[in-house]
Each structure stands twice: as C-alpha cells, then as structure tokens.
PQR file of N, CA, C, O and H, with PARSE charges and radii, in Angstrom:
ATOM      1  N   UNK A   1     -35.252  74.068  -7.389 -0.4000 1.5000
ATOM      2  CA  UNK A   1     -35.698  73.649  -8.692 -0.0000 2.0000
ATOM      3  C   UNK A   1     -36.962  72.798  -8.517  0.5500 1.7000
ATOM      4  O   UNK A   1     -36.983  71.894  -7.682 -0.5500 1.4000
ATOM      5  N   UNK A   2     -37.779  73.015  -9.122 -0.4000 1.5000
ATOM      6  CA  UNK A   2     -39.334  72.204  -9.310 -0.0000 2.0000
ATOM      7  C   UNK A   2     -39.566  72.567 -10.489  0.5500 1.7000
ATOM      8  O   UNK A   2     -39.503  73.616 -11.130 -0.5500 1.4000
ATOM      9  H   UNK A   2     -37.761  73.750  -9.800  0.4000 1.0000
ATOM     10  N   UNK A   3     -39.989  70.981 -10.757 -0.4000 1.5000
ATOM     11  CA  UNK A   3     -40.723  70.711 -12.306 -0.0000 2.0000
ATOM     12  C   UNK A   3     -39.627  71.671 -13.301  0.5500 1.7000
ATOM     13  O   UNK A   3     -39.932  72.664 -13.962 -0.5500 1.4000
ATOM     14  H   UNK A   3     -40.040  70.129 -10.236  0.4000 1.0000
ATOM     15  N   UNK A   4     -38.319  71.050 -13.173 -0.4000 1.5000
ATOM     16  CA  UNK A   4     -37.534  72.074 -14.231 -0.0000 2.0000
ATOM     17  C   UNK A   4     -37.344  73.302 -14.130  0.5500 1.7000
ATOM     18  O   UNK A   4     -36.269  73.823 -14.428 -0.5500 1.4000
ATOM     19  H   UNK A   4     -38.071  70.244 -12.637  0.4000 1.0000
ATOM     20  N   UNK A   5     -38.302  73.911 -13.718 -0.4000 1.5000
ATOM     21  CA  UNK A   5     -37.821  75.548 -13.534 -0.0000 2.0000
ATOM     22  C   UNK A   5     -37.240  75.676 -12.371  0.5500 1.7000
ATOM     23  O   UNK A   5     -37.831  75.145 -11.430 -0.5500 1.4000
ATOM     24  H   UNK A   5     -39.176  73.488 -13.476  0.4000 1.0000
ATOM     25  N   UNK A   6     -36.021  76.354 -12.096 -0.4000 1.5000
ATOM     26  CA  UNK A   6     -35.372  77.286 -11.289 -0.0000 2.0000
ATOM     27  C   UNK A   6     -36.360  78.863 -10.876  0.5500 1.7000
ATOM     28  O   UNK A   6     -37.005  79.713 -11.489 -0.5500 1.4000
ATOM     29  H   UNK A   6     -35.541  76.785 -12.860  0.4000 1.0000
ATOM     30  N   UNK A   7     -35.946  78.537  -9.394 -0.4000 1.5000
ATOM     31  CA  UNK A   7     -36.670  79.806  -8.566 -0.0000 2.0000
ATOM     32  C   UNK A   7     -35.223  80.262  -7.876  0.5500 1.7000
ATOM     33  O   UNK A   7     -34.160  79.690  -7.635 -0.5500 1.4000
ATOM     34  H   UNK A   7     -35.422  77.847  -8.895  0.4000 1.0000
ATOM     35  N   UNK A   8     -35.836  81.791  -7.665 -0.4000 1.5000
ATOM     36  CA  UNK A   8     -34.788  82.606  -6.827 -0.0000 2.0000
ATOM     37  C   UNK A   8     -35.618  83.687  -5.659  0.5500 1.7000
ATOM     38  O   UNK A   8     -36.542  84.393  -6.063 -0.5500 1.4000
ATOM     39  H   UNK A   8     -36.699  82.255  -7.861  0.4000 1.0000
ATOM     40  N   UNK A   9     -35.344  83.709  -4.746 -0.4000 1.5000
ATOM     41  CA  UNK A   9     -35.798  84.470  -3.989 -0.0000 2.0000
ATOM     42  C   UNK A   9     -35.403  86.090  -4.152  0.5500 1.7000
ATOM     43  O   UNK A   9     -34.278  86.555  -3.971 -0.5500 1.4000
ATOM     44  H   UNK A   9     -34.594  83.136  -4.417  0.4000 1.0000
ATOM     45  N   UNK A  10     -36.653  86.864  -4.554 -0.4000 1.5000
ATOM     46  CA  UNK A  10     -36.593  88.348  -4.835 -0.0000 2.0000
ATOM     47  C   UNK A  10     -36.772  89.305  -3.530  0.5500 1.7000
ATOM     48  O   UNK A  10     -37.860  89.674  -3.087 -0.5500 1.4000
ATOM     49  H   UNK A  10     -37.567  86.486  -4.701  0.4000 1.0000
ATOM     50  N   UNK A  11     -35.443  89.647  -2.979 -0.4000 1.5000
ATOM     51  CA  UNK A  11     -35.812  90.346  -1.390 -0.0000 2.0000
ATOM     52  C   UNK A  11     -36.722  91.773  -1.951  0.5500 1.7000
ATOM     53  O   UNK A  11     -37.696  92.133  -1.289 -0.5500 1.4000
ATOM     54  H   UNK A  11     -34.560  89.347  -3.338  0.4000 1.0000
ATOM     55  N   UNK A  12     -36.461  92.262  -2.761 -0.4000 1.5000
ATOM     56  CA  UNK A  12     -37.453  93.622  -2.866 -0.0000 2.0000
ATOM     57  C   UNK A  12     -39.064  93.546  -3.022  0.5500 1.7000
ATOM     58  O   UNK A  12     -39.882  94.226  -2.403 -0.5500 1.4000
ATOM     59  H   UNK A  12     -35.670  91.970  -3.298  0.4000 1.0000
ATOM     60  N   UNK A  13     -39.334  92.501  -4.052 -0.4000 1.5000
ATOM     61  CA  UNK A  13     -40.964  91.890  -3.687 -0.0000 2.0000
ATOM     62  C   UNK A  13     -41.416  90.654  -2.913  0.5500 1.7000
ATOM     63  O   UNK A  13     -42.456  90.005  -3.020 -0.5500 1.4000
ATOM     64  H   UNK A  13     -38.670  91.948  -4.556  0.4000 1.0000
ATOM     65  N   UNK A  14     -40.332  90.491  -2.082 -0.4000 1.5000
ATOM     66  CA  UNK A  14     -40.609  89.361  -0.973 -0.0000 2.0000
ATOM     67  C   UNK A  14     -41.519  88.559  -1.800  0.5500 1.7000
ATOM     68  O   UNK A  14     -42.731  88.744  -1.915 -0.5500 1.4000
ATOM     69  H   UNK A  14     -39.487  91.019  -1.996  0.4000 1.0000
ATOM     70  N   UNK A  15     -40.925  87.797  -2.275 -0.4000 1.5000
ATOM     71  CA  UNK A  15     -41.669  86.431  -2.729 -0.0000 2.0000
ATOM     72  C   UNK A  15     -40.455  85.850  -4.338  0.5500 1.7000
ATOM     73  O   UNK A  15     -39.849  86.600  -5.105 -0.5500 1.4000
ATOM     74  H   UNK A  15     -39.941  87.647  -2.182  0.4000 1.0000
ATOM     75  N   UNK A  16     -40.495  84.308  -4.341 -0.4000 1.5000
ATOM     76  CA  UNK A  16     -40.024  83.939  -5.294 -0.0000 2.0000
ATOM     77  C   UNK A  16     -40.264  84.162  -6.813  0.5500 1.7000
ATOM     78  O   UNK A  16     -41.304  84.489  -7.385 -0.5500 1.4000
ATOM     79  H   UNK A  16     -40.987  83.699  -3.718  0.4000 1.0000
ATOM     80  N   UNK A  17     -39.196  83.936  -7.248 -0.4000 1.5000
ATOM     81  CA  UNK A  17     -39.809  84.566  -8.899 -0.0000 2.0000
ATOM     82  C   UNK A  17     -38.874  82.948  -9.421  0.5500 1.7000
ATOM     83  O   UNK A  17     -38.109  82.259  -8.746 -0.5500 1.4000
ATOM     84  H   UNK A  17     -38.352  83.670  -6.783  0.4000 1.0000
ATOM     85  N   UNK A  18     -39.321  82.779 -10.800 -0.4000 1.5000
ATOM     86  CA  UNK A  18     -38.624  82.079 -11.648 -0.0000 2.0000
ATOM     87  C   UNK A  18     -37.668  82.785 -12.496  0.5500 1.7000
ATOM     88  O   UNK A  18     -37.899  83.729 -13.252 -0.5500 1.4000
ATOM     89  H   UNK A  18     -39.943  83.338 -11.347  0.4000 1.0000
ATOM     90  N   UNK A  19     -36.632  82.231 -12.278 -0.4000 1.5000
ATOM     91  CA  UNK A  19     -35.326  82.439 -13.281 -0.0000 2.0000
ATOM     92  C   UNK A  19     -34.554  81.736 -14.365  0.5500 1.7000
ATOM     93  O   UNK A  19     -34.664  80.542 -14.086 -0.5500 1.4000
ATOM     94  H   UNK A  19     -36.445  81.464 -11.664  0.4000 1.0000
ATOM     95  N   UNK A  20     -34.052  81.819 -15.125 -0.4000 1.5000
ATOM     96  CA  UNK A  20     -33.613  81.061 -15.907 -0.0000 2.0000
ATOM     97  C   UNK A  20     -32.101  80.084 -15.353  0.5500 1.7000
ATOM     98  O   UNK A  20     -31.454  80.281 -14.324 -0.5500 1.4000
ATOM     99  H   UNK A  20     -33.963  82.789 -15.352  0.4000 1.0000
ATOM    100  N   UNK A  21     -31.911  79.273 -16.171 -0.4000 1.5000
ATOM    101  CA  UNK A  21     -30.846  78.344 -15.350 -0.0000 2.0000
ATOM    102  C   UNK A  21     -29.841  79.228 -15.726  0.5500 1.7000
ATOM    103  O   UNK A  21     -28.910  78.647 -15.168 -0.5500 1.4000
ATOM    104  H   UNK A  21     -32.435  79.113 -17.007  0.4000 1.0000
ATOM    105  N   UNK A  22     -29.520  79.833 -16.055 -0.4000 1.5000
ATOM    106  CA  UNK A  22     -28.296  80.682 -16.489 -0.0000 2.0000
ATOM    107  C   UNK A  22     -28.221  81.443 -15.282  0.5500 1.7000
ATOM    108  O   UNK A  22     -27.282  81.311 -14.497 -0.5500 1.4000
ATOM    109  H   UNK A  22     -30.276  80.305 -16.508  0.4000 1.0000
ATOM    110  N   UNK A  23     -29.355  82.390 -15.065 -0.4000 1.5000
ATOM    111  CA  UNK A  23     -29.314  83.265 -13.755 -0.0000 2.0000
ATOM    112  C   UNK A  23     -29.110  82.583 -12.657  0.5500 1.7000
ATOM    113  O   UNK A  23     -28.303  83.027 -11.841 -0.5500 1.4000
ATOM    114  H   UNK A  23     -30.118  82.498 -15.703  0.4000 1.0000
ATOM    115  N   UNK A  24     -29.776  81.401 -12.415 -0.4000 1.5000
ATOM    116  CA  UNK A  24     -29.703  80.722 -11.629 -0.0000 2.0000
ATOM    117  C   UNK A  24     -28.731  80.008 -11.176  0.5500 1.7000
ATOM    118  O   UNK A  24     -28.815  79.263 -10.199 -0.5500 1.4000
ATOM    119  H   UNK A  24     -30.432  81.040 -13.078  0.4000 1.0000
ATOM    120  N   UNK A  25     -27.674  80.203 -11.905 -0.4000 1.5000
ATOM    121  CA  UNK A  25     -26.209  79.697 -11.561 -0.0000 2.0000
ATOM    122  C   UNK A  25     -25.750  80.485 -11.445  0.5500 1.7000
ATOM    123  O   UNK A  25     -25.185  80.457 -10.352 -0.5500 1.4000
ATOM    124  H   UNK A  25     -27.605  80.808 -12.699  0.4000 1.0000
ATOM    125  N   UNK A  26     -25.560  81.456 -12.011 -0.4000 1.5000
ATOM    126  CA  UNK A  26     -24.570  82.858 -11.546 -0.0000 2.0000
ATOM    127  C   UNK A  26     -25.040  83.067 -10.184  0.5500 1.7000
ATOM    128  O   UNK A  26     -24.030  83.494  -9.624 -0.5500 1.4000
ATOM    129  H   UNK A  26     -26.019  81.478 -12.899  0.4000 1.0000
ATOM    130  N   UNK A  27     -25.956  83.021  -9.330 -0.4000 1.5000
ATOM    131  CA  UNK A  27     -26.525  83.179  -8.193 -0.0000 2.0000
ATOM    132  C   UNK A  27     -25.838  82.581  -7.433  0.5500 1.7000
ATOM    133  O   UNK A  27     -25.770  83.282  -6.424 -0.5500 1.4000
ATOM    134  H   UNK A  27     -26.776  82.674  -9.785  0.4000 1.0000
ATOM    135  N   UNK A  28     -25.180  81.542  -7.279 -0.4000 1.5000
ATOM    136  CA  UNK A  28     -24.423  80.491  -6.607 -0.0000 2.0000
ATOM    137  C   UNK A  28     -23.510  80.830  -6.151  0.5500 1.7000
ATOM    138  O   UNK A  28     -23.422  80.670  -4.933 -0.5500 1.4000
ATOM    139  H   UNK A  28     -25.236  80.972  -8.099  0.4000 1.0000
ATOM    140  N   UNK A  29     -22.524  81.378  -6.780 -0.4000 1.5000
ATOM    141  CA  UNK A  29     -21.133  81.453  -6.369 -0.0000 2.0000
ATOM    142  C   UNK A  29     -21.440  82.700  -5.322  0.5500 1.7000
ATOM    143  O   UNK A  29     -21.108  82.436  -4.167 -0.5500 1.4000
ATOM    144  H   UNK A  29     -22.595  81.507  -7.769  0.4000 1.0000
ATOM    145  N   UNK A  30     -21.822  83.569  -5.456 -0.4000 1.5000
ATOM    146  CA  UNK A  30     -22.581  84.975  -4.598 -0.0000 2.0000
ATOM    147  C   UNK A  30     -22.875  84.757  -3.359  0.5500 1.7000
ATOM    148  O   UNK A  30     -22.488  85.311  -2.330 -0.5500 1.4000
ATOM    149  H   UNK A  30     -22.092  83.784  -6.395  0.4000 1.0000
ATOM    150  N   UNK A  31     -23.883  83.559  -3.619 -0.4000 1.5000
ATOM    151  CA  UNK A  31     -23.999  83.066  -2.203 -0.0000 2.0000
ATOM    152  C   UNK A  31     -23.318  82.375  -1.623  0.5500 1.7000
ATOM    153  O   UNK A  31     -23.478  82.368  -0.402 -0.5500 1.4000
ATOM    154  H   UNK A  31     -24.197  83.109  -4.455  0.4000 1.0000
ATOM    155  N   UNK A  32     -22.105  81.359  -2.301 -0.4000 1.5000
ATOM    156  CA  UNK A  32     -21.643  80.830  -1.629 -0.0000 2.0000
ATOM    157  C   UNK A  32     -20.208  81.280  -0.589  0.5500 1.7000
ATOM    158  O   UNK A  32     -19.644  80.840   0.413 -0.5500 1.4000
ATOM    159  H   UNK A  32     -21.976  81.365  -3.293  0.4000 1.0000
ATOM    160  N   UNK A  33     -20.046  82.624  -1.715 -0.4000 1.5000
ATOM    161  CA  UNK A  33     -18.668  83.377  -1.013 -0.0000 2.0000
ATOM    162  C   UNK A  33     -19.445  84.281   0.367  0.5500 1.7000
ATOM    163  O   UNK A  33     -18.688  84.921   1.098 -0.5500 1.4000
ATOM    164  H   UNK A  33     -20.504  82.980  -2.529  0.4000 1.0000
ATOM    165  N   UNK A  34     -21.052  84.290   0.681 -0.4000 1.5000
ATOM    166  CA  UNK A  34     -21.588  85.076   1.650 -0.0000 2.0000
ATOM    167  C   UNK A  34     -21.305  84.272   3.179  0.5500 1.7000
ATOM    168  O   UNK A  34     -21.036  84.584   4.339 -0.5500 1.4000
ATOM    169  H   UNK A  34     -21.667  83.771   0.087  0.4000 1.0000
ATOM    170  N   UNK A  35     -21.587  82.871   2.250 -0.4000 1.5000
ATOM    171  CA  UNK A  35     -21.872  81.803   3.352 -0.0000 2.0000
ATOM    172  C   UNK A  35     -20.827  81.500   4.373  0.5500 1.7000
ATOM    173  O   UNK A  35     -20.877  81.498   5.603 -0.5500 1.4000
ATOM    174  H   UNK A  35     -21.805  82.618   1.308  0.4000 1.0000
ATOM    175  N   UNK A  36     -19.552  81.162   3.251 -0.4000 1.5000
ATOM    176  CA  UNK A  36     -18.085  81.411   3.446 -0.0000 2.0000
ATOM    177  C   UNK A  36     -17.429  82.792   4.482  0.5500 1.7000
ATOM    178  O   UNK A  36     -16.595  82.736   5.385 -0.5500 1.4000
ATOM    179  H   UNK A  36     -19.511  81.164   2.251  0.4000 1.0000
ATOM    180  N   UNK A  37     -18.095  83.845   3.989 -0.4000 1.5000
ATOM    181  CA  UNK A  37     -17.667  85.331   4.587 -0.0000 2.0000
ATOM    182  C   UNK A  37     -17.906  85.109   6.205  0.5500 1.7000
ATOM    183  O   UNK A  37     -16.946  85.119   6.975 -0.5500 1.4000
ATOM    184  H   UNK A  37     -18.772  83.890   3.254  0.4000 1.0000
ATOM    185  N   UNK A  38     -19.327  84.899   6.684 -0.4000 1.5000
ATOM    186  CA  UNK A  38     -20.386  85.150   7.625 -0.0000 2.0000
ATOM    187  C   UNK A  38     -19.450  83.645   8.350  0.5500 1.7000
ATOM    188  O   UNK A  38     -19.238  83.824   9.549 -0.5500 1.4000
ATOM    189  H   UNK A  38     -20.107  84.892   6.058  0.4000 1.0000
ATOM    190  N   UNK A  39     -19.022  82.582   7.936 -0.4000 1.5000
ATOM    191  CA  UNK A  39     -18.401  81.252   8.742 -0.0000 2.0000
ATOM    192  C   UNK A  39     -16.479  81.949   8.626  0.5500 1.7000
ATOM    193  O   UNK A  39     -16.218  81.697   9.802 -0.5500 1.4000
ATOM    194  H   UNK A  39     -19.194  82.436   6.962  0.4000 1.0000
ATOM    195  N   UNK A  40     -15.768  82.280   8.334 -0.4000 1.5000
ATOM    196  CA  UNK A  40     -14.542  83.366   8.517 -0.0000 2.0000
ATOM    197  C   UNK A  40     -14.836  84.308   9.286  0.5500 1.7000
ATOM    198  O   UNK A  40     -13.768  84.478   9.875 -0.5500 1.4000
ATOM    199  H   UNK A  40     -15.981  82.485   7.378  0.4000 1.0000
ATOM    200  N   UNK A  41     -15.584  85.079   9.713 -0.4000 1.5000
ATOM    201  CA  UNK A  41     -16.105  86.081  10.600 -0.0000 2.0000
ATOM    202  C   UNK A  41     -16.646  85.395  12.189  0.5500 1.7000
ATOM    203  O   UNK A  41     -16.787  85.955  13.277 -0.5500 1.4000
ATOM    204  H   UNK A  41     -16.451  84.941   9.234  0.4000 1.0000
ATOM    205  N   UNK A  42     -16.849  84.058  11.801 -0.4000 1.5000
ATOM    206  CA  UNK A  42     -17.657  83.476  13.164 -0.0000 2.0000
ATOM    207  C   UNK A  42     -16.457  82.703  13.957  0.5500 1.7000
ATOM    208  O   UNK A  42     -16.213  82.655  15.163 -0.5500 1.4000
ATOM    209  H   UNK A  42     -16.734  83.603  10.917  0.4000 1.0000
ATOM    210  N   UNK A  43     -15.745  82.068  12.743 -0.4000 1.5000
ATOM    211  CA  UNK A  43     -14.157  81.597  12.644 -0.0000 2.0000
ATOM    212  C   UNK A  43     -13.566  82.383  14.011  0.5500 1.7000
ATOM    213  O   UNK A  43     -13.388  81.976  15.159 -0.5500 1.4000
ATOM    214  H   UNK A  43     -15.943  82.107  11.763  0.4000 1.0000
ATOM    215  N   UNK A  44     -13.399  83.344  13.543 -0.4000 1.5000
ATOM    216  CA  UNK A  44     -12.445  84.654  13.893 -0.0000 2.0000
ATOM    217  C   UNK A  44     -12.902  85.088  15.141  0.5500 1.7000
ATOM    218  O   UNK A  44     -12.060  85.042  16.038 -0.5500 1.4000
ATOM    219  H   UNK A  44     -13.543  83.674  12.610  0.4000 1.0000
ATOM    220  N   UNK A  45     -13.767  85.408  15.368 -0.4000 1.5000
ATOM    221  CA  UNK A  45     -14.361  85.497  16.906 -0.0000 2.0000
ATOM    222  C   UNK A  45     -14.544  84.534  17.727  0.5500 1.7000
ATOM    223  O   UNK A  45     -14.741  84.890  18.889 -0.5500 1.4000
ATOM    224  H   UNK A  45     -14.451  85.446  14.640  0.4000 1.0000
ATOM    225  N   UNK A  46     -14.548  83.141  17.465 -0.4000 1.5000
ATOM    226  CA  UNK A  46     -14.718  82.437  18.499 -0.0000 2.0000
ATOM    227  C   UNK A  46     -12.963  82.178  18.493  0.5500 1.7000
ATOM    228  O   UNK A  46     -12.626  82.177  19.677 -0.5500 1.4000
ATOM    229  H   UNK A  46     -14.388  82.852  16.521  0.4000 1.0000
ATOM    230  N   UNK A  47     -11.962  82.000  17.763 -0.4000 1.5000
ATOM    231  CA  UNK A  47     -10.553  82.137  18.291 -0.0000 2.0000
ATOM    232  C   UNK A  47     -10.356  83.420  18.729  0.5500 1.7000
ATOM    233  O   UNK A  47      -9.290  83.642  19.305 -0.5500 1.4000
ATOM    234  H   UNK A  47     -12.235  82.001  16.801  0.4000 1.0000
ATOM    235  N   UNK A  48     -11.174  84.359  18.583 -0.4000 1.5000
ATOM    236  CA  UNK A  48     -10.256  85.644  19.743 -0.0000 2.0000
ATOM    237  C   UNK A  48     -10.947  85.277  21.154  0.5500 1.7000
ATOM    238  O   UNK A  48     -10.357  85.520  22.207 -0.5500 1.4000
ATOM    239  H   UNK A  48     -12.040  84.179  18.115  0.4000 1.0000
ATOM    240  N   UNK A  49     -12.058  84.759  21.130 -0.4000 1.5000
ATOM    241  CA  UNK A  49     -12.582  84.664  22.841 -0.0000 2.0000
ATOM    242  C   UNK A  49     -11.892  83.508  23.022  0.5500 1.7000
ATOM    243  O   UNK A  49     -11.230  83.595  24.056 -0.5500 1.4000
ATOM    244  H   UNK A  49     -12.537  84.561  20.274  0.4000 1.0000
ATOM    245  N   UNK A  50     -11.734  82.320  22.399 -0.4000 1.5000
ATOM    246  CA  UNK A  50     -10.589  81.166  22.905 -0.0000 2.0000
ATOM    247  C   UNK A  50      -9.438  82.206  23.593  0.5500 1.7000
ATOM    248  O   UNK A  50      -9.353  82.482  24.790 -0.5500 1.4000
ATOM    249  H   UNK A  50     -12.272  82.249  21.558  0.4000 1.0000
ATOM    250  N   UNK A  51      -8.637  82.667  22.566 -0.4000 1.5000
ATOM    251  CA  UNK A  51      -7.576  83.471  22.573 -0.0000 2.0000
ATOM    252  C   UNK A  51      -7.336  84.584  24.512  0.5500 1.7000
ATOM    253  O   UNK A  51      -6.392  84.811  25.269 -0.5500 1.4000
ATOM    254  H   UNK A  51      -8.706  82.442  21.594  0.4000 1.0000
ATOM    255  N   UNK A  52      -8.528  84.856  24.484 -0.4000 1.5000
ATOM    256  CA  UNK A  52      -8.904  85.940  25.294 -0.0000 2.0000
ATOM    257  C   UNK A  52      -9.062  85.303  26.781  0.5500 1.7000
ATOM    258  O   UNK A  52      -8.868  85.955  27.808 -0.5500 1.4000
ATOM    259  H   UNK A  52      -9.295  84.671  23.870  0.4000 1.0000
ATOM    260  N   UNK A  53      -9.432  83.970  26.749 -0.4000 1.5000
ATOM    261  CA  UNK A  53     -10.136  83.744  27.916 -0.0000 2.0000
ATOM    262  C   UNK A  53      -8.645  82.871  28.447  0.5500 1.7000
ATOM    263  O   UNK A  53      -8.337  82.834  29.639 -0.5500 1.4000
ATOM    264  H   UNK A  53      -9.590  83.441  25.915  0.4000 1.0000
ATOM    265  N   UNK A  54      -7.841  82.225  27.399 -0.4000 1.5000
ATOM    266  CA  UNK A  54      -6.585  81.538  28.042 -0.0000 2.0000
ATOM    267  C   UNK A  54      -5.759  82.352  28.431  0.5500 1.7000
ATOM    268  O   UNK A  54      -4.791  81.960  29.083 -0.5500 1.4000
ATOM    269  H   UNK A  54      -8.091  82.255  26.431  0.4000 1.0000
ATOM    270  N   UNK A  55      -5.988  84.092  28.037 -0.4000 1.5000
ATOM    271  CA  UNK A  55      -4.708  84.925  28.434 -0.0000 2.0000
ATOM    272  C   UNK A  55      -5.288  85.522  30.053  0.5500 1.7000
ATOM    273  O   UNK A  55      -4.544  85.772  31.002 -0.5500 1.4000
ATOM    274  H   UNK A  55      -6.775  84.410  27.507  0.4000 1.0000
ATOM    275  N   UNK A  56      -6.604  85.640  30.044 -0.4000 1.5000
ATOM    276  CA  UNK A  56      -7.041  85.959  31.462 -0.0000 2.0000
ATOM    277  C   UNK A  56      -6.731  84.470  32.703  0.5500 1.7000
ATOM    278  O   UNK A  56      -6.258  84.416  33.838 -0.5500 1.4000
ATOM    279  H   UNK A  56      -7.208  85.438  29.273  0.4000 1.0000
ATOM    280  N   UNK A  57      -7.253  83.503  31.800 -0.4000 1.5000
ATOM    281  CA  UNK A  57      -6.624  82.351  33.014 -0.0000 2.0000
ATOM    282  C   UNK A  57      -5.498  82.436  33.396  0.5500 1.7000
ATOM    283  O   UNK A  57      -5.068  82.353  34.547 -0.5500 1.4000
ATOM    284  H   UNK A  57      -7.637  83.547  30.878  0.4000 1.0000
ATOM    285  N   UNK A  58      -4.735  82.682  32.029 -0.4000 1.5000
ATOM    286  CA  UNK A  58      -3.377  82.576  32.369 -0.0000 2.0000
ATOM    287  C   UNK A  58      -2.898  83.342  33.766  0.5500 1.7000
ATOM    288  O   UNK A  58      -2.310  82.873  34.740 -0.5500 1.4000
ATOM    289  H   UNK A  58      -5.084  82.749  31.094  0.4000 1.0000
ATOM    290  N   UNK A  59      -3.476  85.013  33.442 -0.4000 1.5000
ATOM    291  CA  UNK A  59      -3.331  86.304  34.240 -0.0000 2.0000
ATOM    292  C   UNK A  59      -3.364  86.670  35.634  0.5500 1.7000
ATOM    293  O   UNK A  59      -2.677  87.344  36.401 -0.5500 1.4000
ATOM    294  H   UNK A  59      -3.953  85.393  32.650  0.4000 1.0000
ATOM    295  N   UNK A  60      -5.158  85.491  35.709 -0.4000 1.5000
ATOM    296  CA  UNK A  60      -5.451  85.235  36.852 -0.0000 2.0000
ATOM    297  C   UNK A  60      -4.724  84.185  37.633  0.5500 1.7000
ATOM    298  O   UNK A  60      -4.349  84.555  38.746 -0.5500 1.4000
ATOM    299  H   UNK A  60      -5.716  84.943  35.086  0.4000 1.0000
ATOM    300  N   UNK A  61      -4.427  82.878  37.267 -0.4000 1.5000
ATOM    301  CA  UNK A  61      -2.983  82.099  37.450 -0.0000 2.0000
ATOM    302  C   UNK A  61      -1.851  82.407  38.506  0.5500 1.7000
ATOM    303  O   UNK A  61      -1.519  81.970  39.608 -0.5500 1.4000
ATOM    304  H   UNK A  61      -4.731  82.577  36.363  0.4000 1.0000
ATOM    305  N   UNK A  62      -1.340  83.564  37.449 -0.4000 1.5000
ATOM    306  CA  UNK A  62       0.026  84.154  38.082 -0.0000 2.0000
ATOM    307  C   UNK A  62      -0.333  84.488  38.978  0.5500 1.7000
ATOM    308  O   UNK A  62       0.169  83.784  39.854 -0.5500 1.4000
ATOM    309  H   UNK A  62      -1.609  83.918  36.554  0.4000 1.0000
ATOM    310  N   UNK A  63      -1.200  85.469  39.536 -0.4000 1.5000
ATOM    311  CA  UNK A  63      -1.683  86.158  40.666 -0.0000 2.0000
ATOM    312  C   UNK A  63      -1.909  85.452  41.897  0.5500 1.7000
ATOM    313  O   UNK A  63      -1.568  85.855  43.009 -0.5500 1.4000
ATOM    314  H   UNK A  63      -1.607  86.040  38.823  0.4000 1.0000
ATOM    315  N   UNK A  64      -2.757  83.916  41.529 -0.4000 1.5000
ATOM    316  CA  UNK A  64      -3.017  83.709  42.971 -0.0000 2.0000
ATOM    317  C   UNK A  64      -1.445  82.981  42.786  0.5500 1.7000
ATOM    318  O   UNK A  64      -0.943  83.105  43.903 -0.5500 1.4000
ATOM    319  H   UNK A  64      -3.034  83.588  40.626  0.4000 1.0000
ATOM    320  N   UNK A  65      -0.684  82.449  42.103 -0.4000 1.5000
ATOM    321  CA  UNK A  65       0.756  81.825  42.216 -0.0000 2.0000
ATOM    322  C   UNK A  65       1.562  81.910  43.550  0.5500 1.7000
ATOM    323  O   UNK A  65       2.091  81.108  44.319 -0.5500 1.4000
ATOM    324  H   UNK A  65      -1.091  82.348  41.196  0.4000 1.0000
ATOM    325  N   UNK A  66       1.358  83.658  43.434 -0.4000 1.5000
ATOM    326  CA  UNK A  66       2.297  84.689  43.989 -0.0000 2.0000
ATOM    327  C   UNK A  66       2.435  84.245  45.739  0.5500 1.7000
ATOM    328  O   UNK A  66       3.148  84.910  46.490 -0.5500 1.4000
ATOM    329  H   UNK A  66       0.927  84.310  42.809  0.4000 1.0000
TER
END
C-alpha cells in the first residue's frame, strides 16, 4: 500500500498494477494458504529425512552390534 492505493503484482505483464482494496483483500487469503502449503510440504520432508536417517543409524547400529 502507498499513498492509499493498494498494488498487486500482475505475473502475465510482469509489473505491478493498482487494485482496489476489495481485490486487494481477496488476494490475501490465496496467498496465505500458498505460503502455508509450500511450509507443510517443507514440514513433511524434513521429518521424513529426520525419520530416514534415525532408521539407517539405527540399521547401521545393529550391524556393527553383532
């Protein structure tokens, strides 16, 4: 927001446009469930390599145990 008007970034003509505050809020939630998506997805992979790397210690472990 500057000087009152709301801007939104237009990916098809690469460059900002002005929007109205109406649009400009509906825009929000859109992005914020992207932001959310992309941090659940990053979530999720760094507990499967946690996940992954304690079952190989584990694996490797037993082995020299023996």
């Amino acid at each position: 927001m500057r000087d009152g008007s709301y801007f939104a970034y237009d990916a098809q003509a690469h460059r900002m446009v002005e929007v109205a505050r109406s649009e400009y809020q509906a825009l929000l939630p859109s992005s914020r469930r992207m932001f959310l998506a992309i941090a659940g997805v990053l979530l999720v992979g760094a507990s499967c390599g946690v996940l992954a790397a304690g079952e190989v210690r584990r694996a490797d472990g037993g082995v020299a145990a023996r």
